[in-house]
C-alpha positions as CSV (number, residue, x, y, z in Angstrom):
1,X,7.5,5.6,3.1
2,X,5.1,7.6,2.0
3,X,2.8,7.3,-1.3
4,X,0.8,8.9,-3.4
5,X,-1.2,8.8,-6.8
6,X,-1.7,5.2,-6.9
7,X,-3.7,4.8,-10.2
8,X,-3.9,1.2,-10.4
9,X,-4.9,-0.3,-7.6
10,X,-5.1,-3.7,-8.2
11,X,-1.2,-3.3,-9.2
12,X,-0.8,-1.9,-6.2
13,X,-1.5,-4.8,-4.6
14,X,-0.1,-7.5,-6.8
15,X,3.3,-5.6,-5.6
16,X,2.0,-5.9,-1.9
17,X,1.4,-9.6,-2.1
18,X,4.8,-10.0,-4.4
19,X,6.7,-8.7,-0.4
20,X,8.1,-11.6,1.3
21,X,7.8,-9.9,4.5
22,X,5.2,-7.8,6.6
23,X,4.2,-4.2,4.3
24,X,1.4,-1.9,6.4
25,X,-0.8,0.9,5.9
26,X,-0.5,3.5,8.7
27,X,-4.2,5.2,9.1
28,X,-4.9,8.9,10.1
29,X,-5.4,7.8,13.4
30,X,-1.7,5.5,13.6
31,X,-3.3,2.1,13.1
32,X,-1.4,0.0,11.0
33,X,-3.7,-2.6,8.6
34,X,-1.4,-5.6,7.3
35,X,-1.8,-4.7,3.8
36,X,-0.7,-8.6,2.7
37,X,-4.7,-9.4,4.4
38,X,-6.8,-9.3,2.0
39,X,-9.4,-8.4,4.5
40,X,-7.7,-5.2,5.4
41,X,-7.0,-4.5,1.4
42,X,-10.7,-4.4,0.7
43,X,-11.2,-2.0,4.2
44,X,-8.2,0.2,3.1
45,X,-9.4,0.3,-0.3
46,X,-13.1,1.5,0.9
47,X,-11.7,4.2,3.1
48,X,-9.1,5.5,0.3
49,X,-12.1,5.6,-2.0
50,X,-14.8,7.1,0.3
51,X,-14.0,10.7,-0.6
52,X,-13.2,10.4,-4.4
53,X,-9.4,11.1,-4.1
54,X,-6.1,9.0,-3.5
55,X,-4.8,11.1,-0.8
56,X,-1.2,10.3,0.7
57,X,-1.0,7.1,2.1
58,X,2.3,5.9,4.6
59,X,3.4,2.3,3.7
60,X,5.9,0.2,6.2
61,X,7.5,-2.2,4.7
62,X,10.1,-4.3,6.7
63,X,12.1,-6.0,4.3
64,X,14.9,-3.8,2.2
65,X,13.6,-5.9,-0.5
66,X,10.5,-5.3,-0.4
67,X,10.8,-1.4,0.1
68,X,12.9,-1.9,-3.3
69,X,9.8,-3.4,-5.1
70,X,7.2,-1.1,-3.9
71,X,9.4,2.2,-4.7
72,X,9.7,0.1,-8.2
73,X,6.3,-0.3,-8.6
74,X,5.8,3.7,-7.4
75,X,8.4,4.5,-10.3
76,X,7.8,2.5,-12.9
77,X,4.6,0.8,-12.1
78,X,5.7,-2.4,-12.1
């Protein structure tokens, strides 16, 4: 899925960490980062920020119910 105008970042994550299964961050290059590391949340983070804007981000998330929560939190922010 894809994402944009995440505001609240730290949020953002809560939801990730809320997924029972596997949720990753596809990069401009195809690399996928295991966004439930919080290794790869502080790296994604830096890169999202270098420039100053959010740009569109893809997300994979391979549970139904966690695709549920994090089109949740992209609606209603929760």
């Amino acid at each position: 899925m894809k994402v944009q105008n995440i505001t609240d970042i730290e949020a953002f994550f809560k939801a990730v960490d809320e997924c029972k299964g596997r949720v990753e961050l596809v990069t401009g290059e195809g690399d996928r980062l295991n966004l439930k590391s919080k290794l790869s949340q502080y790296v994604s983070m830096a890169n999202i920020f270098s420039n100053g804007e959010i740009p569109e981000l893809e997300i994979i998330a391979y549970e139904k119910e966690d695709t549920d929560r994090l089109i949740g939190f992209m609606i209603n922010g929760e």
